[in-house]
N, C-alpha and C positions, 0 to 999 in steps of 0.2 A: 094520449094518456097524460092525468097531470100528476103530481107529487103535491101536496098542502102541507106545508113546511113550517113548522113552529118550536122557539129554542128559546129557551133562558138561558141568563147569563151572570154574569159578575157585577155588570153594569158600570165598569170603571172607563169610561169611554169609547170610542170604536175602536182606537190602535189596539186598547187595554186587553178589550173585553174578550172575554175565554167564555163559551158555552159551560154551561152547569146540565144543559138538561136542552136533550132533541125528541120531536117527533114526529116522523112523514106516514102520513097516508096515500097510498096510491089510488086514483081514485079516476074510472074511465067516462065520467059524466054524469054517471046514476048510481053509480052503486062503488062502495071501499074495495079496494080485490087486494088490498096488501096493506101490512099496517108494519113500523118499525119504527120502537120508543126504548130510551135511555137515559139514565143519568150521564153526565160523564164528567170525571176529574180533572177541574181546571186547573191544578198544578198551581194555583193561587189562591188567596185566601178569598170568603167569600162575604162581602160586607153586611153588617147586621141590617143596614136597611133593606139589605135584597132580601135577605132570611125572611124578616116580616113580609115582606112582597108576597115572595112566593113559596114561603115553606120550604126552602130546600136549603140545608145546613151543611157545612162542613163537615159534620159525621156520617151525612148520607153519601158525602160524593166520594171518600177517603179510601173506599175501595171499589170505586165504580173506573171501568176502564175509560183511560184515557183517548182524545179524539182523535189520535193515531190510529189507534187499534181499533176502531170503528170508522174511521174513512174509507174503507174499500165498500162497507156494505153501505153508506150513504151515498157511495159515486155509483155502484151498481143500481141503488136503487130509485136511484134520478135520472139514470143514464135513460138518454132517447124520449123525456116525460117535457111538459112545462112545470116552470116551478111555481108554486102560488103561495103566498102569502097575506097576511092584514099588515099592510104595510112592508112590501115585500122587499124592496130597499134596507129595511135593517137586518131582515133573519139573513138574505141571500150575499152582500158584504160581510156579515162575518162570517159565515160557513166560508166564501169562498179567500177569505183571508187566513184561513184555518188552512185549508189545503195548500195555501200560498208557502204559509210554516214551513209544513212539510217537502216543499219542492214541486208541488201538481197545480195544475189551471183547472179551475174549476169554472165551465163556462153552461147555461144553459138559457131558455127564454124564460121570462119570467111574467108572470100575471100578479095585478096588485087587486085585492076583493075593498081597501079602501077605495081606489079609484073608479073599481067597476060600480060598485054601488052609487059612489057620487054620479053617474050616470045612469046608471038603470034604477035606482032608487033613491031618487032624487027629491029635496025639500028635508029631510030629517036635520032634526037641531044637532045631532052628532055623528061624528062616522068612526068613532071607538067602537073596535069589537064588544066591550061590554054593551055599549047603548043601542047599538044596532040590533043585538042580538036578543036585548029587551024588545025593543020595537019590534021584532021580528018574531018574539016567543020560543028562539031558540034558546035549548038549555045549555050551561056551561059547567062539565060536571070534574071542578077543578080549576076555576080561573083562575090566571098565571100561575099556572104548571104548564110543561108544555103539549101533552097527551090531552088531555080538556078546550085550552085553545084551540089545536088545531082540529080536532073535532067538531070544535064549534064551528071552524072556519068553513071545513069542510061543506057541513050543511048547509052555513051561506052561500058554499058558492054555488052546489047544489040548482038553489033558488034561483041565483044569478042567472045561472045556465035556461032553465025556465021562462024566466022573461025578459029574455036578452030577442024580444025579438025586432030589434033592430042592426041585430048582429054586432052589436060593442064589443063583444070579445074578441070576434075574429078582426074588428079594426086594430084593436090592441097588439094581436100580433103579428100585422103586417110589418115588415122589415121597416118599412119610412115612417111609422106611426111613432112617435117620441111620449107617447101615453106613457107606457109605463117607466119611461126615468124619468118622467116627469114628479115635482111634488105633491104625495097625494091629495091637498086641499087645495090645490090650484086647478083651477078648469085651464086646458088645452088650448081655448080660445083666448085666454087672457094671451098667453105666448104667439100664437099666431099672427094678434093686431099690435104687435109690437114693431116700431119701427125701424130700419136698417140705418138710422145715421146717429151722427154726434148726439149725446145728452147725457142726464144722467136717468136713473133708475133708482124706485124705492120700492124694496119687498117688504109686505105688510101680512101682519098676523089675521086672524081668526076677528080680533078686536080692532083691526083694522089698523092698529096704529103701525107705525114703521120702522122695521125694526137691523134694515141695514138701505144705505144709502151709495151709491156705485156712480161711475162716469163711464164711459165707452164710445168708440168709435165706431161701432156697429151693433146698436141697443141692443137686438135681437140674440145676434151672436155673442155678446158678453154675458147675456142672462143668462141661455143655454148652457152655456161652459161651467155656472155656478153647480148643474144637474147632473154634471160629467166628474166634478171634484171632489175625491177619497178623503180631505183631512177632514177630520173630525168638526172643526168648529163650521164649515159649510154644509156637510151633511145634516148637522141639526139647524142651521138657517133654514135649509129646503125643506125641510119636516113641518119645520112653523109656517111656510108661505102660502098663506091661503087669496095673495092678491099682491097684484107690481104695475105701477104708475109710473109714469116717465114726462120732462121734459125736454124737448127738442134744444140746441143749444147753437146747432150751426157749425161748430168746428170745437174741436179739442182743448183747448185753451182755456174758450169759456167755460166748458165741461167742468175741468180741472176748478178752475175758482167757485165754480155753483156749487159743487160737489164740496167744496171744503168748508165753505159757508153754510151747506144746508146742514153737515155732519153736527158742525159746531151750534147750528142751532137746536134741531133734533136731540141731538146725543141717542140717536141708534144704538143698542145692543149688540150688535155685532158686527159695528165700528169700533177701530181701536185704535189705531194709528195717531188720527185728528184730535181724537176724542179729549183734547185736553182742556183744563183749565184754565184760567188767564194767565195772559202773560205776566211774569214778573220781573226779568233782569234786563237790563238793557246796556249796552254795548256804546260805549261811545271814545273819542279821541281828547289829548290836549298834549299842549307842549313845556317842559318843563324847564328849568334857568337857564341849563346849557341849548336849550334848540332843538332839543331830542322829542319827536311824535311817541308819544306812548298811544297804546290799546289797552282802553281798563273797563271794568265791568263793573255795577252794585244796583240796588236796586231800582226798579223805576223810576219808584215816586222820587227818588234822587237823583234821575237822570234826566233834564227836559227834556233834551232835543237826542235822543239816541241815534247811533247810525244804525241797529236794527233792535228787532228784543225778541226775548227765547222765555219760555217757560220755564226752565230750572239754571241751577249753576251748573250743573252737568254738563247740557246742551252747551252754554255759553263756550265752557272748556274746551269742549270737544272742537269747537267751531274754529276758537283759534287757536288748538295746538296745528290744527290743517291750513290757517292760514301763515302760520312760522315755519311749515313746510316745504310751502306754495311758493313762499313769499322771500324765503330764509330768514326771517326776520326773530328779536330773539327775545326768546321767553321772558326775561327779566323785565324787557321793557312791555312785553302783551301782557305784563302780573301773572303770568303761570309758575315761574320760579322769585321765589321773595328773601330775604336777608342773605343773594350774595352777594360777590363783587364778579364775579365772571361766571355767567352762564354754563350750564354741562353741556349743553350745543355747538359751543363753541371748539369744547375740546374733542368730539365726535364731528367735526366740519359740517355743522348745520347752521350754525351761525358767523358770519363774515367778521365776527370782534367789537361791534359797538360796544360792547358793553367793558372793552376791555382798551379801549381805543385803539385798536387795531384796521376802523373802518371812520371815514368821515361821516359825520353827521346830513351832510348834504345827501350823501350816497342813500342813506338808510331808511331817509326819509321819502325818497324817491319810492322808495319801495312801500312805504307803510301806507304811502299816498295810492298806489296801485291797490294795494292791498283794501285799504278804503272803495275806492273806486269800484273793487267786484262784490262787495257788500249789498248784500238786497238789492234793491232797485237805483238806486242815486236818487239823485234830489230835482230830477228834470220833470219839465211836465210831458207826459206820454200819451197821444193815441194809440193806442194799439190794434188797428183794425183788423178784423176777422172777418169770413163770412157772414152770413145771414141765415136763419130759419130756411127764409126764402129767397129766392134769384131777385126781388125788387127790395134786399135789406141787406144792410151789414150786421155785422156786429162789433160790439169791441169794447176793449176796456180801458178805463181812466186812470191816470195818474197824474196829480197834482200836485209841484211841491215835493216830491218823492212820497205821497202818499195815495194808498189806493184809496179811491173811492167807489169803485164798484164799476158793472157792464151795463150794458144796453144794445140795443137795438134803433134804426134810424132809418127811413128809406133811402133809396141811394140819392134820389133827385133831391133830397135835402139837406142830404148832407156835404154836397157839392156847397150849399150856403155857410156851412160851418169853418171858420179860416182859425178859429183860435181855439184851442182844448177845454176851455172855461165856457163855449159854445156847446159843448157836448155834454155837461153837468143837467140840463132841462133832458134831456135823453135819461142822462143815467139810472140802474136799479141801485139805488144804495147799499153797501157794502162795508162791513168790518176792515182795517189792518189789523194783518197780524204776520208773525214769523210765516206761516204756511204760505200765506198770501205772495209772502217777497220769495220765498223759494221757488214754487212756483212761475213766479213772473222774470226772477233772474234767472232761472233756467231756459224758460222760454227764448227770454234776450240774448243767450249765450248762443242758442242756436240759431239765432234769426241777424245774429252780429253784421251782416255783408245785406240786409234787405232796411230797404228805409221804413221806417216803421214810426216814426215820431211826427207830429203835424209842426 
């Protein structure tokens, strides 16, 4: 027996979203044998855009009961059924976050009529309930209400059922079948020929373009896991992914750098992290009359040689109140604190008294010199060798000068000819520096400190 399950809502997000309006039909493969529809009061306001949506106002729901007081005849009425949906991912997360409210698991199997069709009726320019149901000649007597949808849905699946004779549905709900959590514009097979190592991944819309950008240590299993994830901004990712592309990378590392570089070229939508703008501040050192190493910051284009650069003064800030931590070293001289004569650090025992001459100049700079020294990358030249794609390659990445210049790949019998790091520039994929880049690759170095890694 299935349930065809269709609900409006508030539309204020998935955490947000309150049901406005349910409707299930019970339906045994041929024929409706139960039907249970309602308004119901989301206990929140209902936005004017959704009113125009779907006709359903704040004065209609004001006395309609609330989804407390109809969650027992929704769980009776889906009890022991599959649950079916047009895109059955959105109606089945919120109902079952609803019960969640209340203190119940609301758990059942679920069938998706997007996905079924992408397979059983396959080639159509759209898989929207409206266009299908055009293409299809079924009537919609109420679209976005939820009694009209799911009626419409109903008689799609109906059909579905009909010419399902390659038995897709009953693939669907084999326990090992990932169909229906999968994204309904993605074919099954794209995930399948996905590969199990280092790279990164880009999920692409309808329009093909790309609109989030990922690394992982086991391609396969990190996609997957996007299809298993409740918040909100992944949810609508997987809605839009109608295609996923991947490059091999060979080990984590490089992952990490392709991934940061392709972010920043792309600028994916639903990328956020990377997704920044140029850098502007940059970080650099000098020494002032008495001998004393300051740490000061201003803009770039006024700084030539920085010892690293950050997109805001924020970032900058934050960087070295952790390295006056780290470091003990004291605000007055990193310019975090300006017109005193003795730092507040000092009087809280975070600062050793430079600033009050309570500590020698030799001592402080020992420290500012450390403190330097864990800064980005240093100014050495670096191989950094990594695996390979394949067993007859490495890979790895360059630094010159303490500047990245990108990865590559080399066979191994050649690169046995390589004695000096400026031998590995004819290899390299050229690549941006930036703050990401030296995060990255000084984290990397923090962990790899006891392996030799430098040519």
């Amino acid at each position: 027996m299935y349930t065809v399950v269709d609900i409006e809502t508030t539309g204020n997000g998935y955490k947000g979203q309150k049901i406005t309006e349910i409707s299930i039909f019970v339906f045994d493969g041929k024929v409706v044998v139960d039907e249970f529809t309602s308004l119901v009061n989301p206990e929140q306001n209902i936005p004017s855009f959704i009113t125009n949506l779907t006709g359903i106002t704040n004065a209609m729901v004001r006395n309609a009961p609330k989804f407390y007081e109809i969650a027992k005849k929704v769980a009776e009425i889906t009890e022991d059924t599959i649950f079916v949906a047009h895109n059955v991912n959105f109606d089945y997360n919120i109902i079952q976050a609803e019960f969640k409210s209340l203190g119940f698991d609301f758990k059942r199997k679920k069938l998706c009529t997007v996905r079924l069709s992408r397979k059983i009726i396959p080639g159509l320019n759209s898989y929207s309930l409206g266009n299908i149901c055009t293409d299809e000649n079924i009537p919609i007597n109420g679209r976005h209400r939820a009694k009209g949808d799911a009626e419409a849905t109903t008689e799609l699946f109906r059909r579905l059922i009909e010419r399902d004779d390659k038995f897709i549905i009953n693939s669907f709900l084999n326990p090992r079948s990932r169909q229906a959590t999968l994204p309904p514009l993605l074919d099954k097979k794209v995930v399948d020929n996905l590969p199990e190592t280092f790279g990164v991944y880009y999920f692409k819309n309808l329009a093909k373009e790309v609109i989030y950008v990922g690394k992982a240590n086991n391609i396969k299993q990190r996609v997957i896991s996007h299809f298993y994830d409740k918040k909100k901004k992944e949810q609508n990712m997987c809605l839009e992914t109608a295609d996923i592309s991947y490059v091999k990378t060979g080990s984590e590392l490089l992952a990490l750098l392709y991934e940061s570089s392709e972010i920043k070229h792309i600028y994916p939508k639903y990328n956020r992290a990377q997704r920044k703008s140029g850098e502007a501040i940059g970080l650099f050192s000098y020494e002032d009359q008495i001998g004393i190493l300051h740490l000061a910051y201003n803009r770039l284009k006024l700084v030539p040689n920085p010892l690293t650069k950050y997109y805001n003064v924020s970032e900058v800030r934050n960087h070295l109140e952790n390295l006056c931590k780290e470091f003990e070293l004291c605000p007055k001289y990193c310019h975090l604190q300006t017109n005193v004569s003795t730092c507040f650090h000092y009087q809280i025992k975070e600062c050793k008294g430079i600033c009050c001459n309570k500590e020698s100049v030799e001592d402080y700079n020992l420290r500012v010199k450390e403190a330097i020294k864990s800064i980005g990358i240093g100014a050495e030249n670096l191989v950094i060798k990594e695996t390979g794609r394949t067993n007859n390659e490495i890979g790895f990445a360059l630094i010159l000068d303490g500047i990245y210049k990108g990865f590559g790949y080399v066979d191994k019998h050649q690169s046995e000819q390589l004695t000096n790091p400026e031998d590995y520039l004819f290899f390299v994929q050229p690549q941006k520096d930036n703050r990401d880049i030296h995060r990255i690759i000084g984290s990397y170095l923090k962990k790899k400190e006891n392996e030799k890694i430098s040519v």
